[in-house]
Each structure stands twice: as C-alpha cells, then as structure tokens.
KOLDREN-116067 format. One record per residue (C-alpha): residue in three letters; x, y, z. Coordinates in Angstrom, 3 decimals, m for minus. Each point is the difference from the previous one (the first is absolute). Layout:
REC  aa        X        Y        Z
REC ALA        X        Y        Z
...
//
This chain:
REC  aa        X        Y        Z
REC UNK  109.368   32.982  147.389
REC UNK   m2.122    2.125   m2.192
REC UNK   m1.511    2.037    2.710
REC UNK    3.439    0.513    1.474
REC UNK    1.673    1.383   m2.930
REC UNK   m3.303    2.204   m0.802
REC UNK   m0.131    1.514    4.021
REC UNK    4.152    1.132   m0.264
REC UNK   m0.320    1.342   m3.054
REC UNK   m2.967    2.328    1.692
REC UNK    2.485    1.086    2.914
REC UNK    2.771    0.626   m1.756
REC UNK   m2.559    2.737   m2.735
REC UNK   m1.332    1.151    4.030
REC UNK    3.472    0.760    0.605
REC UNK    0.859    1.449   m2.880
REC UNK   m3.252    2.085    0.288
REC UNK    1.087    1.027    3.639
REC UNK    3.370    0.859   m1.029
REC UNK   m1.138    2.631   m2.528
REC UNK   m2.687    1.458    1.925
REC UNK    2.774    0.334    3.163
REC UNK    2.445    1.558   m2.671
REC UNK   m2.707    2.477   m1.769
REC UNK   m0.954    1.572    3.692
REC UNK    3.398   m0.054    0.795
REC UNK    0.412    2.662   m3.003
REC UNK   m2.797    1.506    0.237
REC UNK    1.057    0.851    4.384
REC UNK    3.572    1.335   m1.320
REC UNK   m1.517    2.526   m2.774
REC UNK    0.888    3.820    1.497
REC UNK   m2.434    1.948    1.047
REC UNK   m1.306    2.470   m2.468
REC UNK   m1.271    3.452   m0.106
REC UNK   m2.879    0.066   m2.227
REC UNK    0.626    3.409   m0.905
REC UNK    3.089    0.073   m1.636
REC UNK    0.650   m3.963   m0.135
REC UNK    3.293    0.835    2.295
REC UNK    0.796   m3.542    2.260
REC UNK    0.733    2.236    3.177
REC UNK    2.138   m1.350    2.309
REC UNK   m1.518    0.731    3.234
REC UNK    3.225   m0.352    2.433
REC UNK    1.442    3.627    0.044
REC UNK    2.737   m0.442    1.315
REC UNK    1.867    3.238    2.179
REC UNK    2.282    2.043   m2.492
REC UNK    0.965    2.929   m0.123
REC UNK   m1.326    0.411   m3.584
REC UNK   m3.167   m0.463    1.767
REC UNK    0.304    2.807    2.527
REC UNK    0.904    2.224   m2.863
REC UNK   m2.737   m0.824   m2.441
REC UNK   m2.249    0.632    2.987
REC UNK    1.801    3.087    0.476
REC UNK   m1.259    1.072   m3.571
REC UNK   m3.459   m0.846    0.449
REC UNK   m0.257   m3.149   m0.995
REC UNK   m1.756   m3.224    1.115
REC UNK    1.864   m3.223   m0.456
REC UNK   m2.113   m2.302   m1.213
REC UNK    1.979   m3.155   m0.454
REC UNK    3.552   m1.002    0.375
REC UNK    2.142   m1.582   m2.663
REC UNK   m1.736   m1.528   m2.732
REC UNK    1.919   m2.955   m1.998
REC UNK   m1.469   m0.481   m3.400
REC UNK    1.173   m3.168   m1.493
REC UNK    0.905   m0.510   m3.601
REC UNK    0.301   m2.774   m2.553
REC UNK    1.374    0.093   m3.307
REC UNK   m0.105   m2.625   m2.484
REC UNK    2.998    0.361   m2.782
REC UNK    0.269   m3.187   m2.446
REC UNK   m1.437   m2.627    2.408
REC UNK    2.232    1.534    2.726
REC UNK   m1.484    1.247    3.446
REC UNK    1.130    3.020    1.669
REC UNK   m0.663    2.082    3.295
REC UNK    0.360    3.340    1.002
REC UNK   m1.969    2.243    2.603
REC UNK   m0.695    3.488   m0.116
REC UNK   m0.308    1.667    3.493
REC UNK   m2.362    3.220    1.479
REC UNK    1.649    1.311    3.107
REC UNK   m3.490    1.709    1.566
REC UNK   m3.415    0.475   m1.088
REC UNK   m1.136    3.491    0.907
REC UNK   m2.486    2.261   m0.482
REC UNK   m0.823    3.515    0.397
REC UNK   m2.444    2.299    2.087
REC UNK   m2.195   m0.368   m3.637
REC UNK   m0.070   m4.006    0.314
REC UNK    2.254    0.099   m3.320
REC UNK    2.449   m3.027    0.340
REC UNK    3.323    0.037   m0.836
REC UNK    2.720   m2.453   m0.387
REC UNK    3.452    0.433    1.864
REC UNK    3.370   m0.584   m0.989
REC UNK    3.145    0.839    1.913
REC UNK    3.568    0.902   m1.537
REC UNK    1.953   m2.621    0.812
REC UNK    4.055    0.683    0.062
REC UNK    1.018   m2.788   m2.354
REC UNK   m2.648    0.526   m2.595
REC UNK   m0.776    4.010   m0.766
REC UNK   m2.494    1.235   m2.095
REC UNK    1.161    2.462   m2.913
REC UNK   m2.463    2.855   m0.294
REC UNK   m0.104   m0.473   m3.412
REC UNK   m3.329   m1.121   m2.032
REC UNK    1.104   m3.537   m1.510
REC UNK    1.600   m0.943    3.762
REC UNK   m3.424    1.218    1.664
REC UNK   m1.655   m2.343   m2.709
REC UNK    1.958   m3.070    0.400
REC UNK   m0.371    0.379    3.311
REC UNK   m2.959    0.896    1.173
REC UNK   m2.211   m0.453   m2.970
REC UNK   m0.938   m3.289    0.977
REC UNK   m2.131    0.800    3.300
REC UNK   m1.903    2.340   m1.996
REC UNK   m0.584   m3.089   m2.827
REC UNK   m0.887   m2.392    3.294
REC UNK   m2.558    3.146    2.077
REC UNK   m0.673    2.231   m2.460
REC UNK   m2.459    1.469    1.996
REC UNK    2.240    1.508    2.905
REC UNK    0.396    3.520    0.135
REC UNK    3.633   m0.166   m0.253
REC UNK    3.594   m1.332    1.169
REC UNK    2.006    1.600    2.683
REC UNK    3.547   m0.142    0.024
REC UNK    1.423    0.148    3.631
REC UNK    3.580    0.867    1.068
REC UNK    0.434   m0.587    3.408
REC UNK    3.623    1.949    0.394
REC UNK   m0.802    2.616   m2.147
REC UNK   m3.626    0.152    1.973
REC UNK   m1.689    0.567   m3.857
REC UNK   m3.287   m1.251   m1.198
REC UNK   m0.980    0.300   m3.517
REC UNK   m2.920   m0.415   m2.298
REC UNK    0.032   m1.820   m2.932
REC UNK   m2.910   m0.329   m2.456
REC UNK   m0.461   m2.081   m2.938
REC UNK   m2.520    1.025   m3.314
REC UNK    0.024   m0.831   m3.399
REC UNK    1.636    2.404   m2.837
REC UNK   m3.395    0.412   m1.814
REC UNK    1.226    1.335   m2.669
REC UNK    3.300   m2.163   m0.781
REC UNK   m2.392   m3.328    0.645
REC UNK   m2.406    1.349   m2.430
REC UNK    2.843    0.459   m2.937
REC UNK    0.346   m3.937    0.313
REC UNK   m3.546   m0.405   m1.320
REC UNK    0.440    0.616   m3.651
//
C-alpha cells in the first residue's frame, strides 16, 4: 500500500508542477508589447478616429493606440485599482515621441500649473523620457505641447 500512497503523492506534485508552469506562460503570453525605447506598452490596434486623421494632419505618426496602465495601491492592508489611460502614441518627423491626451467634455483641464500637475504629471513620472504630452481638442481642432522639467533652483533650496 506503500508504493501506492508514494506514486499519488508524485502525480498530484506533477500536477501541481503543470499547473504553475501552464499559469506562469499564461502571464508571461498576456504581458503588452513594449517599446524598448521609451518602455510605452503600445497598443497596436489603431483604430479609425478622427483624432487620428487630425494628428496625421499635423505631422504626426501614430504609433500605438490607447494604452491602459494599471494601478494598485495598497492603503492599511486594503487593495485598490485605478488605471491611467494614453489616448495615442505619436511621434514627430524628428522620431521624438509624444504622449496624447484628448479633452474630454466631462472632465476639462484648467490651464493652470497645479491642474497641469495633477494631471498630467504622472505620465511624465511613468516615461520620463518622451519628448512631451500633447493635449488634443477635437472640436476646437487644437493641439498643444506640454513639457515637463525640474525647477532647478527651487529643488536645490530643499537641500540644506
């Protein structure tokens, strides 16, 4: 009985072993793909858009489509999830890549520089290496530029 015992024991640790080799390729298959130069998972699927017509319009090449970056916050042993979106992924006739946003009715951005920070700061934190964002209104058919750089001289203040 022995030998019984001894040989299920050894399929059920196979199975186990199966089941987390299936599950760990099954992650690894479902990771975006990535843009090595930037770190940007493009979406490849483009869909049509106007939005696309127009940033073509401006000399732009869309790279990707909409980009969903997930995000997980811990707070006292509690989970919670968010996303952050990127409408497009362009870039320009100097290969500089830029990240699009587009004004959205229900949510406007104030032109002022704490909105611009709470809003936008955070794809500069996650690709700090793009050249920029670009804001796009569709109705008001408006592209700007936003850059991002460091107060030199205010961070340096904070050293003494």
């Amino acid at each position: 009985m022995g030998g019984r015992a001894d040989l299920f024991m050894m399929a059920v640790i196979g199975i186990l072993l199966v089941i987390g080799i299936v599950s760990l390729l099954t992650r690894w298959f479902q990771k975006p793909v990535i843009d090595r130069s930037l770190n940007i998972p493009f979406n490849d699927y483009i869909p049509e858009h106007p939005a696309v017509d127009f940033l073509q319009s401006k000399g732009y090449e869309v790279m990707g489509g909409r980009v969903k970056i997930p995000l997980y916050f811990e707070v006292n042993h509690e989970d919670y999830f968010s996303r952050l979106f990127i409408d497009y992924v362009v870039s320009d006739e100097a290969g500089a890549v830029y990240l699009v946003k587009t004004a959205k009715k229900r949510l406007p951005l104030e032109w002022t520089g704490s909105s611009l920070r709470d809003r936008l700061l955070p794809y500069f934190l996650l690709y700090p290496d793009c050249a920029g964002v670009i804001y796009m209104d569709l109705n008001e058919r408006e592209i700007r530029h936003i850059y991002f750089e460091w107060d030199e001289e205010e961070w340096n203040g904070y050293d003494s």
